[in-house]
KOLGULUM-99517 format. One line per 2 residues: number of its first residue (from 1); their letters; for each residue x, y, z of C-alpha. Coordinates in steps of 0.1 Angstrom, whole numbers. Example, Ala and Ser with C-alpha at 12.3 -4.5 7.8 and 13.67 -1.06 7.14 Angstrom:
1	as	123 -45 78 | 137 -11 71
END
This chain:
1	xx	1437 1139 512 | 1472 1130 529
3	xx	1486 1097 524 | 1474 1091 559
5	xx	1437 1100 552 | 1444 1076 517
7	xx	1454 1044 535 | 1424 1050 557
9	xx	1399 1053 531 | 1421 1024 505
11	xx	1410 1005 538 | 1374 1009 536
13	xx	1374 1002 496 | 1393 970 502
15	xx	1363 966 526 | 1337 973 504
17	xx	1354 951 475 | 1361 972 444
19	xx	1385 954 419 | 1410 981 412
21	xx	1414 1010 433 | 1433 1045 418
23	xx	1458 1054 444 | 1468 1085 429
25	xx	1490 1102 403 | 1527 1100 417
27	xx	1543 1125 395 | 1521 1153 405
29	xx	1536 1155 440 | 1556 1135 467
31	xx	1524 1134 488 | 1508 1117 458
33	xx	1540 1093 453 | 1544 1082 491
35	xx	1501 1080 490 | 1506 1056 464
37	xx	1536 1036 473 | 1519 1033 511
39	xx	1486 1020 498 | 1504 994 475
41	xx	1524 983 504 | 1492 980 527
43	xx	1463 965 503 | 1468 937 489
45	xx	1434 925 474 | 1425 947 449
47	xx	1447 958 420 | 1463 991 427
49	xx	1465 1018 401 | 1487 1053 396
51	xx	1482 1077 369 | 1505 1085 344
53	xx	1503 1112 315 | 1517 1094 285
55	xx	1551 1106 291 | 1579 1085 303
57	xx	1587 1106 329 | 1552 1101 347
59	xx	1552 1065 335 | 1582 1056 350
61	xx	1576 1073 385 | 1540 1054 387
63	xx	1558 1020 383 | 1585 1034 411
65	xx	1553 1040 435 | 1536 1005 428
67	xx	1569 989 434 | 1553 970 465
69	xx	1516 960 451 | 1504 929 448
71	xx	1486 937 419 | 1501 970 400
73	xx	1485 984 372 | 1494 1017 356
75	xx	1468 1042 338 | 1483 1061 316
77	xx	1462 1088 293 | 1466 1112 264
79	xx	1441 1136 249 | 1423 1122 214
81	xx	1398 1146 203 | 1407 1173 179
83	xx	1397 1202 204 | 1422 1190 230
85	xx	1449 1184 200 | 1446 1214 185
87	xx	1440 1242 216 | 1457 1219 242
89	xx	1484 1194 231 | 1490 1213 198
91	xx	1499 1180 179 | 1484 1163 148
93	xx	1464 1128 155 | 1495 1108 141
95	xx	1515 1119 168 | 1490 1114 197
97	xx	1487 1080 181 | 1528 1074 181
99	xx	1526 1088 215 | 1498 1072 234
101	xx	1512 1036 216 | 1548 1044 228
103	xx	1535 1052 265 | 1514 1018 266
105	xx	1547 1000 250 | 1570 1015 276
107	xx	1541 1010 307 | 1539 974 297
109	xx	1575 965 302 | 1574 978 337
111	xx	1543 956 345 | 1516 935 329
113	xx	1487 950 338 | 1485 987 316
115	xx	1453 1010 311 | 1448 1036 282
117	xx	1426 1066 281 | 1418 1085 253
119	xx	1408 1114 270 | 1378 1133 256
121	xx	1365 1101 241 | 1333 1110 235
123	xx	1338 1140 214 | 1368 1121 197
125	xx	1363 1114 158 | 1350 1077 158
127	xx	1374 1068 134 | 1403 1081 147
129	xx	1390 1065 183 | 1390 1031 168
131	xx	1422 1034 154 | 1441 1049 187
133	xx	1420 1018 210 | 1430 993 182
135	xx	1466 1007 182 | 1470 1004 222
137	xx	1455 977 225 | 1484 960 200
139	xx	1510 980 224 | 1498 960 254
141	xx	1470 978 272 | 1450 955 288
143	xx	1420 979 292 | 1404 1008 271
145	xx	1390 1035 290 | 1364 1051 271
147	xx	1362 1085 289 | 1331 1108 288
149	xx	1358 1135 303 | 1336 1165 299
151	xx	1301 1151 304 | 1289 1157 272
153	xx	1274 1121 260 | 1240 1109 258
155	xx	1233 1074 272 | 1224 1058 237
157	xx	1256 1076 220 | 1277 1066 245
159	xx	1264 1032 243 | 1272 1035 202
161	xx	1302 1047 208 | 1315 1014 235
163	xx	1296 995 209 | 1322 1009 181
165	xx	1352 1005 202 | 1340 967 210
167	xx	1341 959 174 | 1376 978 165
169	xx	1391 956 195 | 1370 921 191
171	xx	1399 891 192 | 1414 909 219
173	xx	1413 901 261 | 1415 937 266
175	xx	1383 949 290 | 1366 978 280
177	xx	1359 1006 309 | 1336 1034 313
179	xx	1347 1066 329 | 1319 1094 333
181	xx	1315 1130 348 | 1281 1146 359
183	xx	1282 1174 339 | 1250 1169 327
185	xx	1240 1151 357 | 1243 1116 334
187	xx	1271 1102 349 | 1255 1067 360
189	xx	1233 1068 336 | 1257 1069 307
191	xx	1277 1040 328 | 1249 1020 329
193	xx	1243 1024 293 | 1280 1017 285
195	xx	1278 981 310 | 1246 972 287
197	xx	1268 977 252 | 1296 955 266
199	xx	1318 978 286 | 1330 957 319
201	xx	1346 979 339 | 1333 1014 353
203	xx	1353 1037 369 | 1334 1054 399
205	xx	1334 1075 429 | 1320 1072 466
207	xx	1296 1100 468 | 1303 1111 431
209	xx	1332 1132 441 | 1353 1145 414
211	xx	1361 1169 389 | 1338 1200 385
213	xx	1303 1183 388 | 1321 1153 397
215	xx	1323 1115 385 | 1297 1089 384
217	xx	1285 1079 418 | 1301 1043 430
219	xx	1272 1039 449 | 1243 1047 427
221	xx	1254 1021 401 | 1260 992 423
223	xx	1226 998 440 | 1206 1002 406
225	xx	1227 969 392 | 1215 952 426
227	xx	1178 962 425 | 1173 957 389
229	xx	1191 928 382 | 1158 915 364
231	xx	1167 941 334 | 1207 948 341
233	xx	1220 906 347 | 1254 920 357
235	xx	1271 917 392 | 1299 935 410
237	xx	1313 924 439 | 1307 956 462
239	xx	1298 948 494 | 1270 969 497
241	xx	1265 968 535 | 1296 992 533
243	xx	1283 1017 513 | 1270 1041 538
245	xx	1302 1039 557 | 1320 1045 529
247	xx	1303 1077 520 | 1304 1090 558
249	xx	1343 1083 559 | 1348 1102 530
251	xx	1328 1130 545 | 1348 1134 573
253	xx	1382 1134 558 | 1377 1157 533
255	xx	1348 1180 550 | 1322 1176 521
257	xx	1290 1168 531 | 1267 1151 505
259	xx	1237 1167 499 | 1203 1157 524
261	xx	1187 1144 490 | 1211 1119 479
263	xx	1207 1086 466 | 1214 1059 484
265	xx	1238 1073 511 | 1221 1112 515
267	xx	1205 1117 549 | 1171 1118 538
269	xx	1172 1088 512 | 1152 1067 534
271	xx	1134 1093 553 | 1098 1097 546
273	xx	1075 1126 555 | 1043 1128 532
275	xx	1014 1111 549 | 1001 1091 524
277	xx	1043 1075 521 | 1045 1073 556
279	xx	1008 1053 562 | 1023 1031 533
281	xx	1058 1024 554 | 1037 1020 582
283	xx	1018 990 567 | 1045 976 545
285	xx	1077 992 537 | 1080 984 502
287	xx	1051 1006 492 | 1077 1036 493
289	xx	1109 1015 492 | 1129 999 465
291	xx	1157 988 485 | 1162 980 527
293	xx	1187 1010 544 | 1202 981 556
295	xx	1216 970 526 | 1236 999 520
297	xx	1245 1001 560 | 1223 1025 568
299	xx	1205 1018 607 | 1171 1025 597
301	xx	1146 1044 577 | 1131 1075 593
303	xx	1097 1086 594 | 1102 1124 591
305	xx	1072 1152 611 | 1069 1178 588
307	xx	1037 1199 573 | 1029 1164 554
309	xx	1028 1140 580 | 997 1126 586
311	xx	982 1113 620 | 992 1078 615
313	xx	1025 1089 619 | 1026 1111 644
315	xx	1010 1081 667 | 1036 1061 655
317	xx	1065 1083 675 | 1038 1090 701
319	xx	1048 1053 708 | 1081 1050 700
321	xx	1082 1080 728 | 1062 1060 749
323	xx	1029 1076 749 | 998 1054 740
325	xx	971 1079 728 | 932 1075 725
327	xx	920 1090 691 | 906 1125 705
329	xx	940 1134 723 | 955 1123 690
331	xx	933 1144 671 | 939 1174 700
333	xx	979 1167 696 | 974 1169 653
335	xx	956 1197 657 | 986 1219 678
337	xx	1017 1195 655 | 1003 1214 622
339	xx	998 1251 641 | 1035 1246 657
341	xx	1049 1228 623 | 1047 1255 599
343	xx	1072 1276 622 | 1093 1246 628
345	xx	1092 1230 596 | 1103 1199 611
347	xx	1095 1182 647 | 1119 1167 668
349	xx	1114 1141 695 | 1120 1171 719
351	xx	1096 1193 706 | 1071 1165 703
353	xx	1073 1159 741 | 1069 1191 752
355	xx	1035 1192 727 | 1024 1158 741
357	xx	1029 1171 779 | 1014 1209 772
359	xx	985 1202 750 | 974 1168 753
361	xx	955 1158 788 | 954 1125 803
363	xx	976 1101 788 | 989 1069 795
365	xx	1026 1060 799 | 1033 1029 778
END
């Protein structure tokens, strides 16, 4: 994105009320710098964030971008786990320790608010990612980032492993936070299981965008959070009429469309088009919905003609088009929808006209 496409979109997350909002990793370029330094300048509510590799270089030019927030925080991260040590970073764990403490130290003179990450958390040595948390944490970090970098975790060893981290920090204020990719496609589900072992921050994505198969989905975990608050009793402060919005902005400015099938905020999460779902809608929504598209900001649920509608349906946009039909021109029209709908493999109002003019006789204009 350009800085201008990352105000416009800071915008729209201020909107929707996240907390904390990553603005970007000002050493990496001067785009990034000016993105962050005009988002700290323009949002004020939530805390803004920049990215720092535990370095004092980066650390020190992520502080020079926040210079105007409200609420600065700076992130700073360092590989933990013995793969990225060895092949990567090529230092032993006493110096990643010495250097992720000395990074926090330096980050929380500059402001007050400091995030570690260990990154490759999940396939760090337990002990050694107690002692790194437990060692930033006494350097000032205020939250511990337990990142699933490569998504490789399982929910309920995730959930150990926040459960570990929560015991080698207890006596502390610092907040714990989740930060998940899909690889596995278990992104929200691991950050679910993480919120349930004590972790109270999760670091998310509109639309799951991200590296490789991308982050956990913003959207999917405030939505399952919302609907099943009678087994997770947590709360977030998303404003969840936004959420579709949100996802279509993002869209547009970077030209990636999210896939047709998905949840929440794809274009065919509340479109229905088996029969027996669509003669359920028709008599009460909740028979094939879990949660109102209005609550997520989207206009209204769609009942799809394809090969699996059924007649009830099909009478339903009869009307909507503003034909009443009598049950054996309904049963004429059905007949010609499924000859003409294998070909089509959807019907549009359009089409539907044109079948209800050529093939049905007398009908009456509602």
């Amino acid at each position: 994105m350009t800085p201008s496409e990352k105000i416009r979109m800071a915008r729209q997350l201020d909107r929707l009320g996240v907390d904390i909002i990553e603005a970007g990793f000002p050493i990496s370029s001067e785009a990034d710098f000016q993105s962050v330094a005009a988002i700290s300048a323009d949002v004020r509510r939530p805390t803004i964030a920049a990215l720092a590799r535990a370095a004092r270089e980066d650390i020190t030019q992520a502080w020079r971008a926040l210079q105007k927030a409200h609420r600065p925080r700076i992130h700073t991260f360092l590989a933990t786990s013995d793969i990225h040590l060895t092949y990567k970073l090529k230092i032993s764990r006493q110096q990643a320790l010495d250097q992720a403490c000395e990074a926090v130290s330096l980050a929380r003179s500059f402001c007050d608010d400091v995030e570690f990450s260990p990154e490759d958390a999940t396939r760090t040595d337990i002990g050694f990612l107690r002692q790194i948390c437990q060692g930033v944490v006494e350097a000032g970090a205020t939250t511990v980032n337990i990142t699933d970098t490569v998504g490789y975790t399982m929910p309920s060893e995730y959930a150990a492993i926040i459960k570990e981290i929560k015991s080698a920090i207890a006596g502390s204020n610092a907040v714990i936070s989740s930060h998940c990719h899909n690889d596995l496609g278990l992104a929200v589900a691991n950050s679910i299981a993480a919120v349930e072992a004590g972790a109270r921050q999760v670091e998310c994505a509109i639309n799951g965008i991200g590296e490789r198969a991308g982050n956990a989905s913003l959207e999917e975990i405030v939505m399952a959070i919302s609907v099943r608050a009678d087994v997770l009793p947590f709360h977030t402060s998303v404003n969840t009429n936004e959420l579709y919005l949100a996802s279509q902005m993002l869209s547009e400015i970077t030209g990636v469309a999210v896939q047709p099938n998905k949840a929440i905020v794809g274009r065919n999460a509340f479109a229905h088009e088996a029969g027996i779902h669509q003669d359920g809608m028709i008599k009460n929504r909740t028979t094939y919905e879990i949660m109102t598209p209005e609550s997520v900001g989207v206009p209204e649920s769609r009942l799809v003609l394809g090969k699996h509608s059924g007649r009830h349906a099909l009478a339903l946009h009869c009307q909507r088009l503003g034909y009443d039909l009598q049950r054996r021109e309904l049963d004429t029209l059905y007949r010609r929808f499924l000859s003409v709908v294998d070909e089509a493999k959807v019907i549009d109002d359009a089409c539907l006209r044109t079948l209800v003019q050529g093939q049905v006789g007398k009908m009456t204009a509602a």
